[in-house]
C-alpha positions in Angstrom: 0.0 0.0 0.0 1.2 3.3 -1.2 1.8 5.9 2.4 0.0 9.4 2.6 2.0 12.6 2.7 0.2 15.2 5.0 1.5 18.6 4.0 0.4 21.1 7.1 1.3 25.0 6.1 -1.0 26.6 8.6 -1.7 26.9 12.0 -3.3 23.3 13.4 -3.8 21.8 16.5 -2.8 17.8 16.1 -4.3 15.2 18.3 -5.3 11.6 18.4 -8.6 9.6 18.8 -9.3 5.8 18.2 -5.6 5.1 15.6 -6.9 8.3 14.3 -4.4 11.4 13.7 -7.2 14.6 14.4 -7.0 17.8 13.0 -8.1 20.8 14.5 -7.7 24.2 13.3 -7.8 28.2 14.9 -10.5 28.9 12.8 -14.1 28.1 14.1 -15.3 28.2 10.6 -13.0 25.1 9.9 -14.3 21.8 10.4 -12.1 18.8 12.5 -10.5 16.7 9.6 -9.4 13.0 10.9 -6.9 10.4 9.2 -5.8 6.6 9.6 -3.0 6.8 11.4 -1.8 3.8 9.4 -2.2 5.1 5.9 0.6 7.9 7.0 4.0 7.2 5.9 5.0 11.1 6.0 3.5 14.2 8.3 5.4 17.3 6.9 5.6 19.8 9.7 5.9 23.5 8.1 4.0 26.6 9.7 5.9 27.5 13.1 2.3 27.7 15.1 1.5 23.8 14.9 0.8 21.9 18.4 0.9 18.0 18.6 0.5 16.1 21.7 3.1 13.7 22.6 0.6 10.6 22.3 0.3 11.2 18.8 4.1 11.9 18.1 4.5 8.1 19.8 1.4 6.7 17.7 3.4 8.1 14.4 6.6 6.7 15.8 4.9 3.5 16.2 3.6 3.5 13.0 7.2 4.1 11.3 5.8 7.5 10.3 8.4 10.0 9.8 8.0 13.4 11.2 9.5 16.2 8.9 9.8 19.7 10.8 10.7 22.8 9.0 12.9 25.6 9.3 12.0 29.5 9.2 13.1 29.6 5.4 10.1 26.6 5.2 13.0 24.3 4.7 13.0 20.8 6.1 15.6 20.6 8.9 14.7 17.5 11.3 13.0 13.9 10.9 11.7 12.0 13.8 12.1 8.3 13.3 11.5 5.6 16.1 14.8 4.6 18.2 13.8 0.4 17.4 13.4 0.2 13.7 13.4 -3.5 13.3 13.1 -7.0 15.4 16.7 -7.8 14.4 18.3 -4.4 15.0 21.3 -5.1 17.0 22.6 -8.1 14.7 22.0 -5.7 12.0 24.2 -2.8 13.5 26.6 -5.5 14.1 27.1 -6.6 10.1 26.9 -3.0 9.3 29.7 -1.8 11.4 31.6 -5.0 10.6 31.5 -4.0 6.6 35.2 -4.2 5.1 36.7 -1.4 2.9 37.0 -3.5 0.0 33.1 -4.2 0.5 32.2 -0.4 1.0 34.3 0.6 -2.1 32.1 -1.8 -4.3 29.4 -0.3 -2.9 29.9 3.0 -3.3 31.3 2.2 -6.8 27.9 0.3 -7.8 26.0 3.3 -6.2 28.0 6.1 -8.7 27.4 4.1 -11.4 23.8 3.9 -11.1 23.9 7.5 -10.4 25.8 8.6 -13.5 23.9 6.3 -15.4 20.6 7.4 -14.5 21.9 11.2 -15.2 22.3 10.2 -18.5 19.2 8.5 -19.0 17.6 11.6 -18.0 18.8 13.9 -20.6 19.3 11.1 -23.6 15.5 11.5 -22.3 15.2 15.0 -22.9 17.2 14.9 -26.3 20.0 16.4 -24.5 23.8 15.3 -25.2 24.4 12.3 -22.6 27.1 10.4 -24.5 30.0 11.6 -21.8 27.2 10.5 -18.7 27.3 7.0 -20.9 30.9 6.7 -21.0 31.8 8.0 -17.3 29.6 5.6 -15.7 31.0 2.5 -17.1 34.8 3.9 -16.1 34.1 4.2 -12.2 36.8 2.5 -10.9 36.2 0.5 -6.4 35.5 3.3 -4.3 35.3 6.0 -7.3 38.9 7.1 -6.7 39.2 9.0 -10.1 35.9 11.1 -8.6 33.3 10.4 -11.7 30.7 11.2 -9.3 31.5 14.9 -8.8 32.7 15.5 -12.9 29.7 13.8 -13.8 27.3 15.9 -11.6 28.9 18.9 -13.0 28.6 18.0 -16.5 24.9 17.4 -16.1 23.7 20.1 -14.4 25.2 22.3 -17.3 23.2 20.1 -19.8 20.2 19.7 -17.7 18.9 23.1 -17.2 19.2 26.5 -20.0 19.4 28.8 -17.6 21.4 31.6 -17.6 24.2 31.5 -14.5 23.1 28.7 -13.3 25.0 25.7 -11.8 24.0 23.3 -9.0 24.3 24.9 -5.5 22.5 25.0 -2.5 22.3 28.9 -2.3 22.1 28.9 -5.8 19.9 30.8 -8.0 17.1 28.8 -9.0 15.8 26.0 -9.7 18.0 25.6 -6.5 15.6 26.1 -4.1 13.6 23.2 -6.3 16.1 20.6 -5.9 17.0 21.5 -2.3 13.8 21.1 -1.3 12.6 18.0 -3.4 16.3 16.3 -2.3 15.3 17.1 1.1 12.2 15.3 1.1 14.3 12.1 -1.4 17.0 12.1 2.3 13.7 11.8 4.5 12.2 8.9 2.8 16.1 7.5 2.3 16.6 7.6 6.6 13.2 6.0 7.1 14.3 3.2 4.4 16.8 2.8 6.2 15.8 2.5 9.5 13.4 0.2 8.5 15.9 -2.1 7.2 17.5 -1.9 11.1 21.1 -0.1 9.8 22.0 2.7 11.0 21.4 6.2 8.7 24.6 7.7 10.1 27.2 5.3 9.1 27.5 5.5 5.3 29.5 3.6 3.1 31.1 6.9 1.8 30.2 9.7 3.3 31.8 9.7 6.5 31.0 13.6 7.8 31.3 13.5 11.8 28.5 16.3 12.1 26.4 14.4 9.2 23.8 12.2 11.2 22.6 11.1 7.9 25.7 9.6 5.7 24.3 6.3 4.7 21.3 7.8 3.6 23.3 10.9 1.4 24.9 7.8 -0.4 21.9 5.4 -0.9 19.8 8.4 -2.5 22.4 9.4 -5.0 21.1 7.4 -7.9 17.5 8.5 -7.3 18.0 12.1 -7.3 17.7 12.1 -10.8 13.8 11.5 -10.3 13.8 14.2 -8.5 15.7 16.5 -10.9 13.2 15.4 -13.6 10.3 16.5 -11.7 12.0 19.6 -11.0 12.6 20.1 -14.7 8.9 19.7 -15.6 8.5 22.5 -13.0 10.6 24.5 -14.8 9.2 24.1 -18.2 5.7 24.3 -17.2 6.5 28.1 -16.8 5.5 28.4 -13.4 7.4 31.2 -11.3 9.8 29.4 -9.3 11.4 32.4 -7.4 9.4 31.7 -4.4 9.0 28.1 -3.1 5.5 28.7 -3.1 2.5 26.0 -1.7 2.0 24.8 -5.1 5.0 23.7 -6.0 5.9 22.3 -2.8 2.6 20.0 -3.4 4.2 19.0 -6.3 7.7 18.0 -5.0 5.4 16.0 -1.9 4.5 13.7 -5.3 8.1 12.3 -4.8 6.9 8.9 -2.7 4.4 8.2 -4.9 6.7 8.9 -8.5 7.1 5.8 -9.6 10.3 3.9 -10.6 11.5 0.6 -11.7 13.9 -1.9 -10.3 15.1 -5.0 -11.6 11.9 -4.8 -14.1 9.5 -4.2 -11.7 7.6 -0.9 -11.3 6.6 0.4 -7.3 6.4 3.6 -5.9 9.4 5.3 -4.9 9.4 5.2 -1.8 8.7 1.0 -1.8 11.4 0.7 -4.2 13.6 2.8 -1.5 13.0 -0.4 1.0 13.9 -2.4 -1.5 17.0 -1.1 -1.8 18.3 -0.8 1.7 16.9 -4.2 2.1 19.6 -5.6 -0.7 22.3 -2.9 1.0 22.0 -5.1 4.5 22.2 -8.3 2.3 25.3 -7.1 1.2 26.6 -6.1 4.4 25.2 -9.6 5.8 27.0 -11.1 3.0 23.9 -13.1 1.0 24.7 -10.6 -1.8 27.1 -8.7 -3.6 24.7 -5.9 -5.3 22.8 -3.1 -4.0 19.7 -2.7 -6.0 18.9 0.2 -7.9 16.6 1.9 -10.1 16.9 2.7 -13.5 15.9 5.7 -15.1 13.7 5.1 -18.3 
């Protein structure tokens, strides 16, 4: 079953009744609005004046909901996720923290190549030159130590978008703001993956930042961002003013769960085909497998 995505911009009071999550709101003239607490895979927290009672943030938690709060720029900047993500949790940490570096360097080398790959899928998609993407991905080298990933990200965004000035960076001009926000949203549904699977989302198989609480999930995302720089794309093109990060758009970048992409031939929604692949990550790490599965961009 596919989650929900609830998107609160305004002032709300959130409760709980009977597995329900109950919304109230400041305004008489606004009716109580309930929803299965079950059917919520993502509650995105935005407007600064929103109250939620601690036996619905445990309910959520229960339910492997993840809790998105926002900054004052309407940015997301923290994600709840419960503390036991799964029955086998500890072995799991174990065969996580036990990874070798010649195991992590595959890893991170399958992960780059899926990335570049997808890249180039994208703009062959969009009639736009791909031919270098094509070649770089099939020359990353065990633990990308000639740095494809970085050249190739370069390369794309300077194909990907005609905009004057503009290259990928997070206080960018935009479509920045776009792809911060939608990557944002990619990293929450990434942690929860992983969580889920019972690793832990701060010890990555590349990234390694000691103030990054989320480096296994910064690597694991890296070949789906190009789903989310398509979306943003079609944003662009449809002419919309993208200056402002605006309600709209941000309803359209909370499709990103339910975009759908395929893996190994099957088609699910993103955010199943995210378990998917931190499931085959910890199989790799547990040693029943030597790939990390990944979707392909088509």
């Amino acid at each position: 079953m596919i989650k929900r995505s609830l998107f609160f911009t305004n002032p709300a009071y959130l409760s709980t009744r009977n597995e329900q999550l109950v919304v109230n709101f400041p305004e008489e003239s606004k009716k109580e609005k309930t929803v299965p607490i079950e059917d919520l895979g993502f509650v995105i927290l935005e407007n600064q004046q929103i109250t939620l009672t601690n036996a619905l943030l445990m309910k959520l938690v229960q339910n492997k909901t993840a809790v998105i709060t926002c900054d004052q720029q309407h940015l997301p900047c923290s994600l709840l996720q419960p503390l036991v993500g799964h029955t086998e949790q500890t072995v799991r940490y174990r065969h996580q923290l036990d990874a070798s570096v010649p195991l992590k360097k595959q890893l991170w080398q399958q992960t780059v190549m899926a990335k570049i790959s997808n890249q180039a899928q994208h703009l062959k998609r969009l009639d736009k030159y791909s031919l270098k993407l094509e070649r770089w991905a099939g020359e990353v080298k065990s633990g990308d130590t000639q740095n494809h990933e970085a050249i190739a990200a370069a390369h794309y965004f300077q194909n990907l978008f005609t905009i004057e000035n503009f290259s990928r960076n997070q206080k960018g001009i935009p479509p920045n703001n776009l792809l911060n926000y939608g990557y944002a949203i990619l990293r929450a549904i990434t942690a929860r993956a992983i969580v889920s699977s019972g690793m832990l989302p701060s010890v990555g198989i590349f990234h390694h930042n000691k103030y990054n609480a989320f480096s296994l999930a910064d690597d694991i995302m890296e070949p789906y961002r190009p789903f989310v720089d398509a979306l943003v794309f079609n944003i662009v093109e449809s002419g919309c003013n993208i200056e402002e990060l605006n309600t709209n758009i941000k309803v359209e970048l909370l499709q990103i769960p339910a975009m759908d992409v395929e893996i190994d031939g099957k088609k699910s929604p993103l955010m199943n085909a995210m378990s998917r692949t931190t499931n085959s990550l910890y199989e790799c790490f547990y040693g029943s497998s030597r790939k990390i599965l990944y979707p392909e961009f088509g």
